[in-house]
C-alpha positions in Angstrom: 145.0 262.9 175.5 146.9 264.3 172.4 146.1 266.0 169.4 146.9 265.2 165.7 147.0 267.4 163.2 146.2 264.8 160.3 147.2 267.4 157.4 146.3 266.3 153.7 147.6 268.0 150.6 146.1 266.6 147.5 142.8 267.7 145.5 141.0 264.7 144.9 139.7 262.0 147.6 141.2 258.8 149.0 140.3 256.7 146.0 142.0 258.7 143.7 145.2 259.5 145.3 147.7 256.7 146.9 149.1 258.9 149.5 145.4 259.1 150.9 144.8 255.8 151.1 147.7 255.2 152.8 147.2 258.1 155.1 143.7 257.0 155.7 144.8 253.3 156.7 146.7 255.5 158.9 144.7 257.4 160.5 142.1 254.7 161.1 144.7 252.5 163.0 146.1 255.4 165.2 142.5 256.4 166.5 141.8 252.2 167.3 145.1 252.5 169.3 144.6 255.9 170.3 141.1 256.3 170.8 141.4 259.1 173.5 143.1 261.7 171.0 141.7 264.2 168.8 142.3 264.3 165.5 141.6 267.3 163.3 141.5 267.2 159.8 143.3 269.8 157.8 142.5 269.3 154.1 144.9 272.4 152.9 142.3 272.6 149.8 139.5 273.6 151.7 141.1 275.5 154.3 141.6 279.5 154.6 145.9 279.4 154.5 146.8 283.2 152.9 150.0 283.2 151.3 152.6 285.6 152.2 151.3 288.7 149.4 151.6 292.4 150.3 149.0 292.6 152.9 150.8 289.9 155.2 153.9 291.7 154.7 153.0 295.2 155.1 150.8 294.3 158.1 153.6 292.3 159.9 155.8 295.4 159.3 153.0 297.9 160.9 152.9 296.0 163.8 156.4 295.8 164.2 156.5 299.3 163.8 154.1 300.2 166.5 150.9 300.4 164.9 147.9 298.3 166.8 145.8 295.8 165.0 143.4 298.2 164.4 145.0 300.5 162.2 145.6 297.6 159.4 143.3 297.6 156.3 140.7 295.0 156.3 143.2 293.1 154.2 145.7 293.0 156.4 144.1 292.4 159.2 141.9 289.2 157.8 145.4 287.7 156.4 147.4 288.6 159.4 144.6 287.3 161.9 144.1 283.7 159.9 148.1 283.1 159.8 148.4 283.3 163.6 145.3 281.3 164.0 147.4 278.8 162.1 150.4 279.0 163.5 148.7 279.3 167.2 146.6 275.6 166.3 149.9 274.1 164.8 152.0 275.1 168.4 149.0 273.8 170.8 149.0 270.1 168.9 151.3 267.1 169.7 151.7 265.2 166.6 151.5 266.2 162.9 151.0 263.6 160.3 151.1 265.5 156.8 150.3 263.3 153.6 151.2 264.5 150.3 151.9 263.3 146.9 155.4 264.2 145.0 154.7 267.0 142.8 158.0 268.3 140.3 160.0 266.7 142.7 158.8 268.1 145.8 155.3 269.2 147.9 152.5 270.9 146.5 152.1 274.0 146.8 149.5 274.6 149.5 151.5 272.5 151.6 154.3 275.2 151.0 151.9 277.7 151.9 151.1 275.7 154.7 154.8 275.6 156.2 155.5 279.1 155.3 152.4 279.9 157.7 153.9 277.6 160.4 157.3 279.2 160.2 156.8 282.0 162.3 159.8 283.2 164.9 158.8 283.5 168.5 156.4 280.8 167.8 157.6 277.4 166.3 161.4 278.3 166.0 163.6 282.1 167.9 166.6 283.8 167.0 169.1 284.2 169.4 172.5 284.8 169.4 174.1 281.1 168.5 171.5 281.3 165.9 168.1 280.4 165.6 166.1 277.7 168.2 163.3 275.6 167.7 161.1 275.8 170.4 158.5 272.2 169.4 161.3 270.0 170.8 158.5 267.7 172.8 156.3 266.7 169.0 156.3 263.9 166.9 156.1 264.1 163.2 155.1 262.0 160.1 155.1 262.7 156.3 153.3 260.0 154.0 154.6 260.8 150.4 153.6 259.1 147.8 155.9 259.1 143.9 155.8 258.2 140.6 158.9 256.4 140.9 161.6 255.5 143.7 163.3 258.4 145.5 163.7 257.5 148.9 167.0 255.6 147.8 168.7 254.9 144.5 169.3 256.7 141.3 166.8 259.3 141.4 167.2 260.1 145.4 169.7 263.3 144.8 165.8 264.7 143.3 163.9 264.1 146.5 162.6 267.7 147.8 159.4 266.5 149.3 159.9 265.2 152.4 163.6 266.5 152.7 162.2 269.6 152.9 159.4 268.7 155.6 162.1 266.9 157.2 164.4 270.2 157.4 161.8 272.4 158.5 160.6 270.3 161.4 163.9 269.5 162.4 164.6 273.6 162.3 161.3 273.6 164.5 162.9 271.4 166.9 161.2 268.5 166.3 162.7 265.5 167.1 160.8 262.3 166.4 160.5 262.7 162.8 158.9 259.4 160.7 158.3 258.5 156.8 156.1 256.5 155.2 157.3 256.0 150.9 154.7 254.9 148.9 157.1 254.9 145.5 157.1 253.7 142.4 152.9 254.1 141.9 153.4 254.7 137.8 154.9 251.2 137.9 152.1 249.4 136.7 153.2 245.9 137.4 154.2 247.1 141.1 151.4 249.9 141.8 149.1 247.3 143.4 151.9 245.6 145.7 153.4 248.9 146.3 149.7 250.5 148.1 149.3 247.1 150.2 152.7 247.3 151.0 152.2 250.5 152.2 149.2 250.5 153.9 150.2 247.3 155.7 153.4 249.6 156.9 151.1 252.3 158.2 149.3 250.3 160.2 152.3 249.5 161.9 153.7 252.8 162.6 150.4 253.7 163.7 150.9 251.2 166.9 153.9 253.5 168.3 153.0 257.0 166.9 
């Protein structure tokens, strides 16, 4: 048995939003092929993911310097407890599938919250002396990004940041099986229909092998 982090980054629900769609055609097919795993929702709107503020940093640096757990604030210690409850739940899974729209070119920002709280050394990636090591080289990945326009190839592709980054970071983790799923060119409005069946029909695919 496996488990999935199915990891959403969008404010509104499935009917509003094409990446969600797409990742919830997604999601259905992999549990009918897979229906052994667990899969845990992570909708990054609703969940508890601190940013790294003062009392992260300050904290990490007290504990660094000797000082126990304990002898944080209550600020620290509340931020510094929920990051490595993250970071701890993203090591123990097998497979994440994060689905996001393009925002400015890139993720939204509680997804960049998200990795920032995933990116800890000693725990997803270490330093050593040829430089640093990821240490998830046994997961599987998948980003579903969904765009305005086309920027998985073409014109505007040199723009992509949204799942180039993802891709970067996992592949800094180690990660080696790392998948897409486009769902471009949704502002189209001759092709935003085609596009989302298109789409979904391709998810359902991937979701066979994942």
């Amino acid at each position: 048995m496996a488990t999935v982090l199915y990891i959403t980054a969008h404010p509104l629900d499935h009917q509003a939003s094409y990446s969600l769609t797409v990742g919830k055609a997604f999601i259905e097919a992999y549990c009918e092929v897979n229906p052994a795993d667990e899969v845990v929702h992570l909708d990054l709107y609703r969940e508890n993911v601190p940013p790294f503020d003062a009392d992260v940093l300050r904290g990490w640096e007290k504990l660094r310097s000797g000082s126990s757990f304990d002898q944080l604030t209550d600020a620290e210690k509340s931020k510094v407890d929920r990051l490595g409850v993250i970071v701890d739940q993203f090591v123990t899974a097998d497979k994440y599938v994060y689905v996001s729209p393009m925002w400015n070119f890139s993720i939204p920002p509680v997804l960049k919250a998200y990795t920032d709280a995933t990116s800890i050394p000693g725990k997803t990636f270490k330093y050593t002396k040829e430089g640093p090591v990821g240490l998830l080289p046994d997961k599987k990945a998948l980003h579903i990004q969904a765009s305005g326009s086309v920027y998985s190839e073409g014109p505007l592709a040199q723009l992509e940041m949204g799942y180039s980054y993802l891709n970067k970071v996992l592949q800094f983790y180690g990660v080696k099986s790392i998948e897409s799923i486009f769902v471009e060119g949704t502002a189209l409005t001759d092709q935003a229909l085609s596009v989302k069946e298109k789409a979904i029909a391709y998810a359902k695919e991937v979701a066979k092998h994942f």
